[in-house]
N, C-alpha and C positions, 0 to 999 in steps of 0.2 A: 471306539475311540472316545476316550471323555472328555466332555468338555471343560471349560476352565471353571472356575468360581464365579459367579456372578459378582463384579466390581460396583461399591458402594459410593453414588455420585459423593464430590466433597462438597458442603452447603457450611455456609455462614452468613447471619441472621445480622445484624447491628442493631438492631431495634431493641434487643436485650439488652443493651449496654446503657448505663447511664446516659442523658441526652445529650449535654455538654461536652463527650466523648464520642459519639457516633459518626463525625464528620472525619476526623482520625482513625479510628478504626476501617472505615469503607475506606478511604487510600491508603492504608494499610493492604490491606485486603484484595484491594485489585493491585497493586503491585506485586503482591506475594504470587497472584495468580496468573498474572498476565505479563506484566514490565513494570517501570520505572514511570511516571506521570502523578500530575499535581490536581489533587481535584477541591473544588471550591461550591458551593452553593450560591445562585442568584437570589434565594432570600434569606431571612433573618435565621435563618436554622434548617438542617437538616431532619428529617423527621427517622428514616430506617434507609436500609437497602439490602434485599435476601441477595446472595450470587450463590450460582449453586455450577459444578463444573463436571465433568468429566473428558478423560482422556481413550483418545481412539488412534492407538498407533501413536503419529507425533503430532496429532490433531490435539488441540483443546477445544470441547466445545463448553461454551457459559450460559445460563441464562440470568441475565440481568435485570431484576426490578427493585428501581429505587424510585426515590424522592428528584426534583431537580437539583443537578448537576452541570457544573463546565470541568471539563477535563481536559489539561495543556500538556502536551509532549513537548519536553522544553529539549534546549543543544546540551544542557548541563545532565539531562537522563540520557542520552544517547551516547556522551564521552563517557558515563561512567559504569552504561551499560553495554554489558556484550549482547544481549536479547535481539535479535535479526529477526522479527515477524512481520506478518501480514495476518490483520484483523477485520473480517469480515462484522460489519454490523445489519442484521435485520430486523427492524423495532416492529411490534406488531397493537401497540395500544398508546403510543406517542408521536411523535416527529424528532426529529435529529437536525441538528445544523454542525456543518463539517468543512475545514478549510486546512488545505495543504497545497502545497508545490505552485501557489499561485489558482489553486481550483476553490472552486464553492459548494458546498449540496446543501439541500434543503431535503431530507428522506422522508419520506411518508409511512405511516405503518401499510407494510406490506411489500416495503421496498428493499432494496438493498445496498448498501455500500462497502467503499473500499479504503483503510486507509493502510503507511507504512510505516514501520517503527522507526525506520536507520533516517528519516526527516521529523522535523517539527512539525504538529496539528494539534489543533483546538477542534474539541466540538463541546457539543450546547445540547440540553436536555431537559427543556423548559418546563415539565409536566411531569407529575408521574406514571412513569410508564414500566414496559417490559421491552427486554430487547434480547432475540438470543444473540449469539455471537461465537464466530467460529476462529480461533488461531494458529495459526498455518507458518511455518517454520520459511524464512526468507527463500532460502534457495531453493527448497521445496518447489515453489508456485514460478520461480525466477528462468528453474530450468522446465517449465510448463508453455512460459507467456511472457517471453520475453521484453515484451513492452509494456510491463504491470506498473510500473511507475505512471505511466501517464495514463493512466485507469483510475488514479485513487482522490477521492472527495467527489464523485462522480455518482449521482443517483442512477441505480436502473430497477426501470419501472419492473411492479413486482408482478403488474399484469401481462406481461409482455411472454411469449411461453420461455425462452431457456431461465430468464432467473426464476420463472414460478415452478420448472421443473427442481431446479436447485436447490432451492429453500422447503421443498416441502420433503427432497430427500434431507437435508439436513435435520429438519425437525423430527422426520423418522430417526435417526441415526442418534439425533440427543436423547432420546426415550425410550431406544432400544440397545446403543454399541455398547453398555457398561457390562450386557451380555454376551459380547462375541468373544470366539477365542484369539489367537494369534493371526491366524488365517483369516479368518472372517475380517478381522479389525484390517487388516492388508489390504484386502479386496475393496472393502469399503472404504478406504482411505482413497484407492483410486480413483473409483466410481465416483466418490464426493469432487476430487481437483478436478476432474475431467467435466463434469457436471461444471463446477465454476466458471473453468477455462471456457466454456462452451456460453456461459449467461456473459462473461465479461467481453469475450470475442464477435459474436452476434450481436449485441444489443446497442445500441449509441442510444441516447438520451435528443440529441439533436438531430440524429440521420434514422428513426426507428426504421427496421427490419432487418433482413439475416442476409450477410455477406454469405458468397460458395466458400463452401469447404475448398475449394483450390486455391482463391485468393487468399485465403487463412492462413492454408499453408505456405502459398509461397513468399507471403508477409512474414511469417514467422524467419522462414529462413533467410532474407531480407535482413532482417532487426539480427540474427545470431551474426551474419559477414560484418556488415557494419559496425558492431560492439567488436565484434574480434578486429577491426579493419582501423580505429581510430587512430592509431599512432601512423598508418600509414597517408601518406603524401599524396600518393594518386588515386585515393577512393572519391569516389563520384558516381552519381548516377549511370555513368557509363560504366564505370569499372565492376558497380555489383549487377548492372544485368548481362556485364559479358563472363563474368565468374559462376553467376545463377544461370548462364546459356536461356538467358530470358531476352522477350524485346523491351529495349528501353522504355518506348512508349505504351508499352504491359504494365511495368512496374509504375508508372506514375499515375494510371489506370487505377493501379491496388490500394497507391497511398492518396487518391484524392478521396477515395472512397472514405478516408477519414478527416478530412478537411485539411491534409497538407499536401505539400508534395515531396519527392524523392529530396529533391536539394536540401529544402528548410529541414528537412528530418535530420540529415546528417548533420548540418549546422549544428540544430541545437543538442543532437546528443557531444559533438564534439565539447561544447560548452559547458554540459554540463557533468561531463567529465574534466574538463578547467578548473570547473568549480570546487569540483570536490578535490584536487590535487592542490588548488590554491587551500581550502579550509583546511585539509591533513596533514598542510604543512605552514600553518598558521604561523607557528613559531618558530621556524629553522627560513634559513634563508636559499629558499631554492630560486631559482631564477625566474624571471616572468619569461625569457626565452628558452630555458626548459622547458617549460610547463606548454609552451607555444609548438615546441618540435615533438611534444610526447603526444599532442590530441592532432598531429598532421598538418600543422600550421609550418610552412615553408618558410614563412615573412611574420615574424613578432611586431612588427608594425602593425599589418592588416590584421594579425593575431587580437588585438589589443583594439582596433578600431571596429570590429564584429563584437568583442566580449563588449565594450559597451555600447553599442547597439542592439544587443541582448538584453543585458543586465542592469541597464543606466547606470554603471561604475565600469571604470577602467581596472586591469587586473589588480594594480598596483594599491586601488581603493579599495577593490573587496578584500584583500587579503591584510590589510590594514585592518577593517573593520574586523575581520574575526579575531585580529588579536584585542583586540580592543572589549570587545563584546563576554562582558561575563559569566560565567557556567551556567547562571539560572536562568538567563535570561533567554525569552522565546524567540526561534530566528525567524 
């Protein structure tokens, strides 16, 4: 059996380009290669930045050395872009500052983050550095790790062993997948999500060390009832561990282990599926009691006195606000 051709990483240099041009061309450049985002310089000029890529399966992996950089995923790239990823960053000779969904990081070389496309983030790259970077197709990681959302702008430590298992099979795979065939790239593909799902599953930043693989799992399937279960009325703590034929006080067991509990989880997914039903329908007049009986809300009253107790707005204010709020501007 023969193997394939060996695939030629893509690389592009800006340092060639006249200087006054270089700032353009590198966001040029990473949007050709990655998505839609705005990137600027903290000082008086951009000096170069190499990105060099290759593809493994529907993997992209990058490696990135530039100059300082801020880079904004604004709401005006995300309407105009259909791009659904999740972009793994590992810098190995700077530090990162990263902010999403109300989170912070501060990454150290040798660490690793998480951020996601279908939200708005800034991050910050005050030095020159290198950083590789892995991009991973939404639904991909989504049907993995069901709870990746509240994983992202989140440092893990790169000392810690599943993400140091992770990143150093990632860095094997950027320096070796542009040889693999079909198969090989398949297998690998796995091996890398699994490897991920395994550093971002295990490791907390504030609680260090490794949950059982039981509580993993039965968290996972936890977070799939629940996402499937929001429109309904009678979801509750009680209802997903008599559905999971688990004990109640198991399940709140599983989720304190991440500093909440079973109720507030549901809460806030309900809301924040509010949210996105109020911003998708920015412009059309859906009702704040639709929107109230679609995330399991009985009483659009209580509906409306949760969301802002949530959100510090009332539905009726955020959905205001996003007509309001224009395409470039960052939410």
């Amino acid at each position: 059996m023969r193997s394939m051709p060996e695939r030629s990483p893509s690389s592009i240099d800006v340092a060639r380009i006249q200087p006054e041009r270089r700032l353009a061309a590198w966001a040029d450049a990473l949007n050709q290669h990655y998505y839609a985002l705005d990137v600027e310089t903290p000082g008086n000029d951009f000096g170069g930045g190499l990105l060099t890529t290759i593809d493994v399966g529907e993997l992209r992996l990058g490696q990135v050395e530039a100059d300082p950089m801020i880079i904004q995923r604004r709401r005006g790239h995300i309407s105009r872009s259909h791009g659904d990823y999740y972009l793994v960053q590992m810098p190995s000779r700077c530090s990162l500052t990263l902010e999403q969904r109300g989170q912070s990081g501060h990454i150290r070389p040798g660490d690793l983050t998480l951020v996601g496309t279908n939200e708005c983030y800034r991050f910050g790259q005050y030095a020159r550095g290198s950083v590789l970077t892995l991009r991973i197709p939404g639904q991909m990681l989504r049907e993995r790790l069901i709870d990746v959302d509240d994983l992202t702008a989140r440092c893990f430590a790169g000392d810690a062993p599943a993400p140091a298992i992770f990143r150093d099979f990632a860095r094997s795979l950027w320096l070796n997948g542009n040889r693999l065939d079909v198969a090989g790239s398949t297998a690998a593909t796995k091996t890398l999500l699994d490897l991920l799902c395994l550093a971002l599953s295990t490791h907390d930043q504030d609680r260090p060390g490794l949950l059982s693989s039981a509580h993993l799992a039965h968290r996972q399937r936890a977070l799939r009832l629940i996402d499937a279960s929001l429109g309904n009325a009678a979801l509750s703590p009680a209802y997903v561990a008599r559905t999971l034929k688990l004990s109640e006080r198991y399940l709140q067991k599983i989720f304190a282990e991440r500093g909440s509990t079973l109720t507030d989880f549901i809460r806030a997914r309900r809301i924040a599926e509010a949210r996105r039903l109020l911003d998708q329908n920015a412009g059309r007049r859906l009702s704040i009691s639709s929107v109230a009986y679609a995330v399991g809300f009985r009483d659009p009253s209580y509906f409306s006195r949760v969301f802002l107790a949530e959100t510090g707005m009332t539905p009726s204010d955020f959905r205001s606000s996003r007509q309001s709020v224009p395409p470039s501007t960052l939410d």
